[in-house]
N, C-alpha and C positions, 0 to 999 in steps of 0.2 A: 149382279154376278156376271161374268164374262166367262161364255163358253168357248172351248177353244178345241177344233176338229182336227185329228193327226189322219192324215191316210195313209196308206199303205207304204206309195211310193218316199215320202219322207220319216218314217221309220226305219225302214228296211237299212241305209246305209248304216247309221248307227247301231244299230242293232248286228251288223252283221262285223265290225269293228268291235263290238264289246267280244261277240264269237272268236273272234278270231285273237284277242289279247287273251281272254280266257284257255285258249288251246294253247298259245306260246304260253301260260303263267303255269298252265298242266305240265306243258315238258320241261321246264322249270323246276318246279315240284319234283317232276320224277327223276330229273338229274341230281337235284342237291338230295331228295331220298338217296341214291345211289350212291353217292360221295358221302352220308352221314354214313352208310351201309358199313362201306371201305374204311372208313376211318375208326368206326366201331372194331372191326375186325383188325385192324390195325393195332389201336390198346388194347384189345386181349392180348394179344402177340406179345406186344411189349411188358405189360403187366407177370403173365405166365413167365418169357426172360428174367423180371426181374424177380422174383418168386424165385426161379431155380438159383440166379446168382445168389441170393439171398441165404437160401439154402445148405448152399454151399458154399458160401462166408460163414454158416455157422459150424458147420461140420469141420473148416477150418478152425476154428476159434476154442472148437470142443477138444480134436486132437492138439493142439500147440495149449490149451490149459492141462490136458493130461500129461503131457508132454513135461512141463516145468514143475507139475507138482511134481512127478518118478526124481526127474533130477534133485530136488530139494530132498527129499524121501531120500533117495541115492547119497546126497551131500554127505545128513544127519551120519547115516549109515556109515561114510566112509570117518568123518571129523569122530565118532566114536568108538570106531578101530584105531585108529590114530591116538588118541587118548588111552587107550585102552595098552596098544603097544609101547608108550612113552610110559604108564605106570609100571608096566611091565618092566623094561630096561631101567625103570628109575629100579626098581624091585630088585633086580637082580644088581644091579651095581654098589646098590646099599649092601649086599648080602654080599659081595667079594670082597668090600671093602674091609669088613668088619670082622672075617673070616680071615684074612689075610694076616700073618702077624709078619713083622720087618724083620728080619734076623740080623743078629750081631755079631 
């Protein structure tokens, strides 16, 4: 077996290289924590935007379908007034007519 003696003075440079990649690889760390932070807070933002647009595409979608049923509702309503006035005048035209004698 081969023993193998480290001293001080040849440890110490590596050792203080690992130290010191370790403190750059911490602020490292705490930069991209910091930018996940930001970016986090960022899609809430965007998500809640699209939420309220969301929202308020549906709120549009509710008034413009109430909207076209009144009108179709409205149509029926008017197309059987309408019908309802042509029996009428049909009614009364039959009843002039027939009412009416031609003199000679």
């Amino acid at each position: 077996a081969t023993r193998v003696r480290l001293t001080r003075r040849e440890v110490s440079p590596p050792l203080r290289k690992v130290e010191a990649a370790q403190s750059e690889f911490a602020a490292i760390a705490a930069a991209l924590e910091r930018k996940v932070m930001k970016m986090s807070d960022e899609v809430e933002a965007a998500q809640g935007s699209m939420l309220a647009l969301h929202d308020v595409t549906a709120k549009q979608f509710d008034a413009l379908s109430r909207a076209v049923t009144e009108l179709k509702a409205e149509k029926r309503r008017a197309e059987a007034a309408l019908a309802d006035v042509n029996a009428r005048a049909a009614a009364v035209t039959t009843t002039t007519t027939t009412t009416t004698t031609p003199s000679v």
